[in-house]
N, C-alpha and C positions, 0 to 999 in steps of 0.2 A: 652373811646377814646376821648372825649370833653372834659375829665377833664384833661387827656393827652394834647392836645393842647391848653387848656387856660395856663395849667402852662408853655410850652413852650415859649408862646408869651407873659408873663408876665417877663421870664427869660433875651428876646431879649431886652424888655424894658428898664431892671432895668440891661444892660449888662456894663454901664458905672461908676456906682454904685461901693465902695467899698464894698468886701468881706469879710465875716471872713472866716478864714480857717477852714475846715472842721474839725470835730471831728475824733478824732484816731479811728480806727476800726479795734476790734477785730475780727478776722476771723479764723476756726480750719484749714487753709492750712501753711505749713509750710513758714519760710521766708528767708531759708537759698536758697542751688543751688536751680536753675530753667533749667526745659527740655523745649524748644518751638517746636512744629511740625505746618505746613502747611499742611491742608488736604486736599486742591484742588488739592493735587496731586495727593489723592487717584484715583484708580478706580474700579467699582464695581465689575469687575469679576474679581477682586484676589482675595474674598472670598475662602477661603480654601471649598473641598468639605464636604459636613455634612454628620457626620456616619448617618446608618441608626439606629433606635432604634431597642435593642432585646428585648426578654421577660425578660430576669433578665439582669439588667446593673449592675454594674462592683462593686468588695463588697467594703463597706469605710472600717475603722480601727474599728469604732464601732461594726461593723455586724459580723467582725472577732474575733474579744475581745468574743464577746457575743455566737460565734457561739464555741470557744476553752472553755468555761468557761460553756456550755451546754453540753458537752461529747463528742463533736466530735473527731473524731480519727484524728492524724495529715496528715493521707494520704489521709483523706477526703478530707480536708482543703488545703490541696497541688492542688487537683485535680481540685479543685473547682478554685482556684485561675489561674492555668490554662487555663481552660475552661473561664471563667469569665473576667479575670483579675482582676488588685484591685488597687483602687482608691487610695490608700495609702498615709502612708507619710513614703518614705524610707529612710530618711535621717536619722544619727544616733542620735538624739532626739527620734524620730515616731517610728524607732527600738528598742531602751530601753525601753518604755512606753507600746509596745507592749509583751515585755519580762517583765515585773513589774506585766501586767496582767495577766500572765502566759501563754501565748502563746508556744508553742514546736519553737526550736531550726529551725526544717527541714522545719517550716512553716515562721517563720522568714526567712531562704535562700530562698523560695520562693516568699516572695515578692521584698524581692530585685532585684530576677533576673527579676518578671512579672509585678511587679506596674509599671501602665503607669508614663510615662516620665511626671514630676512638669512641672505645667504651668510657661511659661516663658513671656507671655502676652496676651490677649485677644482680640478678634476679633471684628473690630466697623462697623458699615455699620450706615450711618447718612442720612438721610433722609429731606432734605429741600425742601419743599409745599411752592409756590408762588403764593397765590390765587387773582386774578382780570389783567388785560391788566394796569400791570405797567412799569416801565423801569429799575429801580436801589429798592435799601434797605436805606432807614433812616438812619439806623444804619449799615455802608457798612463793621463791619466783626463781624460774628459770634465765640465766642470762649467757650472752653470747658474743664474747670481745674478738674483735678483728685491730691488727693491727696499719695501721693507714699512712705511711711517712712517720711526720710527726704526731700526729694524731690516733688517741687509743676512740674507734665507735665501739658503745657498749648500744647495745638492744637487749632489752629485757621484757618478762611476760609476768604481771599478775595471775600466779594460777588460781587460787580462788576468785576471782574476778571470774577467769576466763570459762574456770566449770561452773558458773551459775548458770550461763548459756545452757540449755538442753535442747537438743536437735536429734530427732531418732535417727536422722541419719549418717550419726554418729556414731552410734552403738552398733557392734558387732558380736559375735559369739567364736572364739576361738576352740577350735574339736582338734588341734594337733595333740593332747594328751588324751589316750579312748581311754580314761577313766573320768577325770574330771574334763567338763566344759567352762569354760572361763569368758566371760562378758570382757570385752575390749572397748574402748569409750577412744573412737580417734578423733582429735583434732587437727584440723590444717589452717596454717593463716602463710598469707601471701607478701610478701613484700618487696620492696628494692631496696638494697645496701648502697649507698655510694660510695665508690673506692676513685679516689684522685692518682693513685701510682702505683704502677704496672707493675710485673714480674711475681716474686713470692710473697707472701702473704701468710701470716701467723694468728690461729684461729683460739679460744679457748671456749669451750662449753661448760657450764656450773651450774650447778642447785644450790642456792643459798636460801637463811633463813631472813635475811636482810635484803631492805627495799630500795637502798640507796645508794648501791654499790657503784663506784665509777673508774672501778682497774680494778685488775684481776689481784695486786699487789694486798686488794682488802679482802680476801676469801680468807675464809680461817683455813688453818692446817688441815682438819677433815674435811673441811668441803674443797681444799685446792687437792686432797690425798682423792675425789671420787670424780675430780672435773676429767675432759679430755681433751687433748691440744691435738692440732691438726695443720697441715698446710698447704698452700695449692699458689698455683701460678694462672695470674691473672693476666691475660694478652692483650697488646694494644686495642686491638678491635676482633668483631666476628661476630657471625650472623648470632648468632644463639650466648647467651652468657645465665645460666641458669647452676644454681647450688641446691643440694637439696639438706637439710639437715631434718633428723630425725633422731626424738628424743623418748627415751622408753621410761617407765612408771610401774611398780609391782606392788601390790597389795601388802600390808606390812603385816608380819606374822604376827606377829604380838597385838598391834594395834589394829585390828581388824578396819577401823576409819578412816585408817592412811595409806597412804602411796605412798614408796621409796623414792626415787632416783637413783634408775639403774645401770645409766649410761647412753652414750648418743655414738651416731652415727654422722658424718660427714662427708658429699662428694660434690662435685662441681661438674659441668660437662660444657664444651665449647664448642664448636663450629664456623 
């Protein structure tokens, strides 16, 4: 944090000073379109409801492959896909592939008609932690680039915007230090990501002081040196498609009326 604000206040010094321009910066998000969302307009109870878990969740392509190519009978396999449902990929790629393996005919019309319906985007709930009696953020918007095929989505939060809101129950008191007690101020907003294509997926989280950022290509050197990049795999379909990202905030020593940007968290969980 000290090394943080000496180079700040070495920056304000030397702000007269010519520049060189910054080095080109490779980054793996794309540079063509760009999607922007606002997510202070999320709210937390749009959360869709969450199944509950059974004892046997929903069969993939693989379990099927392996379950037709073990003797099963194809009315097993019909029955089972039923009962079960099947995580599948029914589109007719996932259907040939299926058929290559030797899968039956009647077991193929079965998942076309019972595979859950392809994820069409993911579910975010974002968790912003304000920890100490401050008033604003440093870095007044948070944003959160996902990469999409061709397309970079940025989602971004006005944080002074979004702290004017005051809701007590929001505020919490943190007692993990038995000397000092620390006032914690949580936000949550809710939303859906739409992602068009499957598999891995390349995440960045940032604190900028800029409002109009649209790739991660335009974060300055210190704010791409405190952002965190992350990755996850995103599956055809399945019952549950839920992310949780969670962003922390610390009281700034010096400036007693600010919040840092202290780093985030990111996980996904599927079903």
């Amino acid at each position: 944090m000290i090394a943080q604000l000496l180079a700040a206040t070495v920056a304000l010094t030397a702000a007269q000073a010519p520049r060189a321009a910054p080095p080109a910066v490779s980054l793996p998000f794309p540079t063509g379109d760009v999607q922007t969302y606002n997510i202070i307009q999320w709210d937390p109870n749009q959360l869709p409801r969450i199944y509950e878990r059974s004892d046997q969740l929903p069969l993939t392509d693989e379990e099927l492959t392996k379950l037709s190519q073990a003797g099963f009978e194809p009315a097993q396999l019909v029955k089972m896909i039923e009962e079960r449902r099947c995580a599948c990929d029914a589109s007719a790629d996932g259907l040939i592939r299926l058929k290559k393996a030797g899968v039956d005919k009647t077991v193929l019309a079965a998942v076309s008609r019972q595979a859950l319906a392809p994820n069409r985007q993911l579910d975010l709930l974002v968790t912003l932690d304000f920890t100490g009696e401050s008033r604003t953020a440093r870095e007044a918007f948070l944003y959160f680039f996902v990469d999409d095929g061709d397309i970079t989505r940025v989602f971004s939060a006005n944080l002074p915007e979004l702290l004017q809101r005051r809701n007590t129950h929001e505020t919490m008191v943190d007692r993990s230090d038995i000397v000092i007690a620390r006032t914690v101020r949580r936000i949550q907003l809710a939303g859906r990501v739409p992602l068009k294509t499957y598999g891995a997926h390349r995440v960045m989280v940032a604190a900028s002081a800029s409002p109009t950022l649209t790739h991660p290509s335009q974060l300055s050197p210190q704010e791409r040196a405190k952002a965190q990049s992350y990755t996850f795999d995103y599956p055809r379909s399945s019952l549950q498609s839920l992310c949780r990202l969670t962003a922390g905030y610390r009281r700034d020593a010096v400036l007693a009326y600010k919040w840092n940007f202290e780093g985030s968290r990111f996980e996904c969980e599927w079903n």
